[in-house]
N, C-alpha and C positions, 0 to 999 in steps of 0.2 A: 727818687727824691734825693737832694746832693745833702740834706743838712737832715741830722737826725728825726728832730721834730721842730717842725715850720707850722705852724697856726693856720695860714694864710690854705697852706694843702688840702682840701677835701678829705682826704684820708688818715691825718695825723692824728695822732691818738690824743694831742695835747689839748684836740678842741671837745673832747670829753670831760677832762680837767675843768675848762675855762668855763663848757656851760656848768657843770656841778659848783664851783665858785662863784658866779653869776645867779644862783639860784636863790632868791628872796632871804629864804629863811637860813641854807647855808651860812653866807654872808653874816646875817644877823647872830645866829648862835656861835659863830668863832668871834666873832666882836663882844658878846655876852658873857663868854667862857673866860676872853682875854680882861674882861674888866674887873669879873668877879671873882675867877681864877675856878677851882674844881666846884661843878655840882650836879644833884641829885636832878635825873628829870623832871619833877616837878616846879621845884626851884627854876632851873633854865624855861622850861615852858612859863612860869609867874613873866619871867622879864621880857618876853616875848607875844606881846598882846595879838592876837588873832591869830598865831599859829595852833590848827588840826594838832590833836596829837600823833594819826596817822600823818600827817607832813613831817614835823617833828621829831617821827621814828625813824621815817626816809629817811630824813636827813642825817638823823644821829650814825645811820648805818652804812651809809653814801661813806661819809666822813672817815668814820671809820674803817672802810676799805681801804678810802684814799689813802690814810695811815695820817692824818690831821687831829683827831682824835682816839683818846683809849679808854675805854670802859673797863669800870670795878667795880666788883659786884662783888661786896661784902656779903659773907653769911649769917642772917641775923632774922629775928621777927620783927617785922615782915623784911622780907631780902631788900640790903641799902643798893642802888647803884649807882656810882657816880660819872661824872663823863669831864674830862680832863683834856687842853689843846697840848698836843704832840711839841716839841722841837719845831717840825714840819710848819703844822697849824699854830704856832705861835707866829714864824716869818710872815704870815701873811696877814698880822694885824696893824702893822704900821699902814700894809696898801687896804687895808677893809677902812680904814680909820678916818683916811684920810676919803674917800670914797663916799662912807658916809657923813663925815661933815662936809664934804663937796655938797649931796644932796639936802645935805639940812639948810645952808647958807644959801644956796640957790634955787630952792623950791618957789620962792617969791617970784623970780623972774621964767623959770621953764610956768609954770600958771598964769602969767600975762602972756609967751610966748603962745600957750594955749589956745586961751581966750578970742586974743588977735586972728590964728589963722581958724579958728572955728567962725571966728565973724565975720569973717573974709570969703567962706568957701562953705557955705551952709550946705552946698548940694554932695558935698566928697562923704 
């Protein structure tokens, strides 16, 4: 391979990155963190409608390898923990942001897009 890491490579470690950021709820909770800034799992799971809490923990711990998030786990009753986006996972809220208002403003049209070739092509 001539370039470190190339996306495009079958082998390159950076298309483990892109699927773990590509990942529903991923996405969603660095866009959640970045709005509301640090919180307790609970709290992030409230703003986060139909996320599993086991997805949730994936995710929180995915991330957390990635080095995008950091976990603090205060000593208290009942133990606080809060989950905070990195430096890292801060960079990547302008491209989540825009991403997801891409999908908010355009759902109207990918759902006609839908529509049409499902009526088109009843047997596929």
């Amino acid at each position: 391979m001539s370039c470190a890491y190339e996306a495009f490579t079958a082998d390159c470690p950076s298309r483990r990155l892109l699927e773990a950021i590509g990942n529903k709820w991923v996405s969603l909770s660095i866009v959640a963190l970045g709005v509301h800034g640090p919180l307790r799992y609970g709290e992030l799971a409230a703003q986060i409608e139909g996320v599993s809490q086991k997805m949730l923990t994936q995710s929180l711990r995915r991330m957390e390898r990635d080095g995008l998030v950091t976990r603090t786990v205060t000593p208290s009753v009942p133990v606080r923990t809060d989950y905070e986006l990195t430096p890292l996972g801060r960079s990547l809220l302008p491209l989540l942001h825009e991403l997801k208002d891409w999908a908010q403003e355009h759902m109207p049209a990918v759902d006609a897009a839908r529509a049409e070739y499902d009526a088109a092509a009843p047997s596929r």
